[in-house]
C-alpha positions as CSV (number, residue, x, y, z in Angstrom):
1,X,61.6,84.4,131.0
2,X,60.9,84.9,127.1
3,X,62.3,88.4,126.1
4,X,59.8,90.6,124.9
5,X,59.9,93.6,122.0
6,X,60.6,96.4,122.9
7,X,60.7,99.5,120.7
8,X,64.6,99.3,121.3
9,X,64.8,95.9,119.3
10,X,64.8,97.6,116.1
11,X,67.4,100.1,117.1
12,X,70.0,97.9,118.0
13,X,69.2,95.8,115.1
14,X,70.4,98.8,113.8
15,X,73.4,99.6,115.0
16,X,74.5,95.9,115.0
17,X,73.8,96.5,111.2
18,X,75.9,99.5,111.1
19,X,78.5,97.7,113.3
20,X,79.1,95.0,110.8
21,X,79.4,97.4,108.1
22,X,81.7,99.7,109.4
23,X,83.8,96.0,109.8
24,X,83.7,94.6,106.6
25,X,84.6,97.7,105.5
26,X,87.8,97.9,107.0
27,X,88.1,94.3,106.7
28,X,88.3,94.9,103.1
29,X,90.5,97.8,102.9
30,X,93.1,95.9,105.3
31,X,92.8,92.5,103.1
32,X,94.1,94.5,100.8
33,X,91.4,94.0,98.4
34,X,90.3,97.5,98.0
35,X,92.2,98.2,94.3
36,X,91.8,101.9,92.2
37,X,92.9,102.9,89.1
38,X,94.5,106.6,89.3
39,X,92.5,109.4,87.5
40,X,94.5,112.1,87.1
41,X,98.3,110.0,87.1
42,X,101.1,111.1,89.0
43,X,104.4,111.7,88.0
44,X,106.8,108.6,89.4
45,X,108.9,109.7,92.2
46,X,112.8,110.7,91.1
47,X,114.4,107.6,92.7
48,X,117.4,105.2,92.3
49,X,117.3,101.7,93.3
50,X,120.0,99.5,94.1
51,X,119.7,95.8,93.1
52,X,120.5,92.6,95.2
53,X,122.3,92.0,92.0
54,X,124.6,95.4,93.0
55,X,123.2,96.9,89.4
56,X,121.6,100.7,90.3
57,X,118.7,101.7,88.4
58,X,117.5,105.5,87.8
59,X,113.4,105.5,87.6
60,X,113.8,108.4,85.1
61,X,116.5,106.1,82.8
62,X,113.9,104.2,82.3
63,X,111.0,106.2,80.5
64,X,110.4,105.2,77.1
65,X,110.0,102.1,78.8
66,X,106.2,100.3,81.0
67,X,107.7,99.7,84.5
68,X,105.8,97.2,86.9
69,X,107.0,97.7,90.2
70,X,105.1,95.4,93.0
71,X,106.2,96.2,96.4
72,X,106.6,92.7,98.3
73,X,107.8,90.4,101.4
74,X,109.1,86.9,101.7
75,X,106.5,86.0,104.3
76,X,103.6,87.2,102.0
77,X,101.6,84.6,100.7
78,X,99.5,86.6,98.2
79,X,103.3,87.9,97.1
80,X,104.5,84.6,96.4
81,X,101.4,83.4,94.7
82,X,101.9,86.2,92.5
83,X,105.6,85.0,91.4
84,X,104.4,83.2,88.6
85,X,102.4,86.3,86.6
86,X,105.3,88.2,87.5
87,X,107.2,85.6,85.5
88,X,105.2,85.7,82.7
89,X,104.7,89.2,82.1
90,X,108.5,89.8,82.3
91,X,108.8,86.3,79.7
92,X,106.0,87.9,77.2
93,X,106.1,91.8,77.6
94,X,110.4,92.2,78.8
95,X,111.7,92.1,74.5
96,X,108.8,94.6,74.0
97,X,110.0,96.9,76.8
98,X,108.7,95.7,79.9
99,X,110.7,96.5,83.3
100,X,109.9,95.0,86.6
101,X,111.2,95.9,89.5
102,X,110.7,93.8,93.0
103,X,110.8,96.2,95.8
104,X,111.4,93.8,99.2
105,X,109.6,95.4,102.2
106,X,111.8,97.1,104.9
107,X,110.9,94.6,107.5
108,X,111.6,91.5,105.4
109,X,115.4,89.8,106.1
110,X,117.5,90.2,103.3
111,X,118.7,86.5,103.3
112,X,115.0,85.2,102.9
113,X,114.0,87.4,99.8
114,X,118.0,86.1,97.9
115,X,116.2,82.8,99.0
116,X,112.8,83.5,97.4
117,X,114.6,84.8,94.7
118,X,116.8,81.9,93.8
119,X,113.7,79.5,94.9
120,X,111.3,80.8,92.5
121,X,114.1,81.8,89.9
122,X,113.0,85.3,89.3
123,X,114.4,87.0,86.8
124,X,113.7,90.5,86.9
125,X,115.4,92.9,89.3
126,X,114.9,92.8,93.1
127,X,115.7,95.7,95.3
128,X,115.7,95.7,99.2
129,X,113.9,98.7,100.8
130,X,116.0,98.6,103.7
131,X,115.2,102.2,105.3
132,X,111.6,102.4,103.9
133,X,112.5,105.3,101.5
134,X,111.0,103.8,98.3
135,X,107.9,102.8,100.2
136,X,107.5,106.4,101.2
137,X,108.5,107.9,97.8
138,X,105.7,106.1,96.4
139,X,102.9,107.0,98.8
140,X,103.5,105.6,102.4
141,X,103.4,102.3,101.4
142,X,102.9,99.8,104.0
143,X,100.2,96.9,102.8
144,X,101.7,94.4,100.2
145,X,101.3,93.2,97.9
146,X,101.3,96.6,96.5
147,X,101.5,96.4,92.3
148,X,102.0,100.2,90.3
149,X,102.5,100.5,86.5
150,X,104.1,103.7,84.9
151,X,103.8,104.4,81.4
152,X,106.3,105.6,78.8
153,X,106.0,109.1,80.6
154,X,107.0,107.8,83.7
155,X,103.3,108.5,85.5
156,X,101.9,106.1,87.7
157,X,98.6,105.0,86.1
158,X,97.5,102.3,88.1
159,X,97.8,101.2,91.9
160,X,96.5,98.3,93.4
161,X,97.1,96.4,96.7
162,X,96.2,93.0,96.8
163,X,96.5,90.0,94.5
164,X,97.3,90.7,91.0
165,X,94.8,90.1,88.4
166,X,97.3,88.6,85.3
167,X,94.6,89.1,82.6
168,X,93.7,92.7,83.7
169,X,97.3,93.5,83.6
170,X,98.3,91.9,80.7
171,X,95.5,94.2,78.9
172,X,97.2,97.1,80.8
173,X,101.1,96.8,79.7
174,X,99.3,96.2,76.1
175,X,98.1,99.1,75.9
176,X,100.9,100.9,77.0
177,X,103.8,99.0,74.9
């Protein structure tokens, strides 16, 4: 029996429409592609950070200085595709002033990230979040990869979750060195 139009056809056309939008979204905010720049930056939380080298680090020792801090996992594929411009911005921007720091996420097994680490031969510092505490210092972070740069005045003054884009953020620390 054909199906015939009713005056309910365009409705739920409708709300199909709205359906899918509502979807993509939150598709895109839980891909992680959803990035802002802060308006009004924040100040950087007052926190310490111990290294899988053992070498602590105090967030306010280092103002003067553009921090990168990129909150990872070993089992992130957009985090390990992001190695490399990690590389190079610590290679072309460290002598200048540069600091990264590699915040592993709580869930993620302190022998894989040494393993990453000594795999991709990183050689900024890598710190293991193992009771979530930096993640929530720096906003409840739970999506990664999450990337955050603080200028000279230790305020964060740009956020982003999802892959890093090496150009744009080589254009940031510039400016800020």
């Amino acid at each position: 029996m054909p199906i015939k139009y009713t005056k309910m056809m365009p409705l739920m056309k409708n709300n199909r429409n709205r359906a899918l939008l509502i979807a993509l979204g939150i598709c895109i905010l839980l891909t992680g592609i959803y990035t802002h720049s802060l308006s009004k930056p924040a100040l950087a939380p007052d926190v310490s950070f111990k290294t899988i080298s053992n070498k602590t680090i105090r967030l306010k020792d280092l103002q003067t200085k553009v921090v990168l801090i990129t909150f990872w996992a070993s089992n992130c594929a957009s985090c390990i595709k992001e190695i490399p411009f990690f590389k190079s911005l610590y290679q072309d921007y460290h002598q200048q002033g540069l600091e990264i720091i590699a915040i592993a996420m709580f869930y993620d097994r302190p022998n894989y990230v040494v393993t990453t680490v000594k795999n991709h031969q990183i050689p900024y510092d890598i710190v293991l979040d193992l009771d979530i505490s930096l993640a929530k210092a720096f906003g409840d972070i739970s999506l990664t990869p999450t990337t955050l740069l603080l200028n000279p005045q230790g305020e964060i003054i740009y956020r982003a979750t999802g892959l890093l884009d090496l150009i744009k953020m080589q254009k940031r620390i510039a400016e800020q060195l």
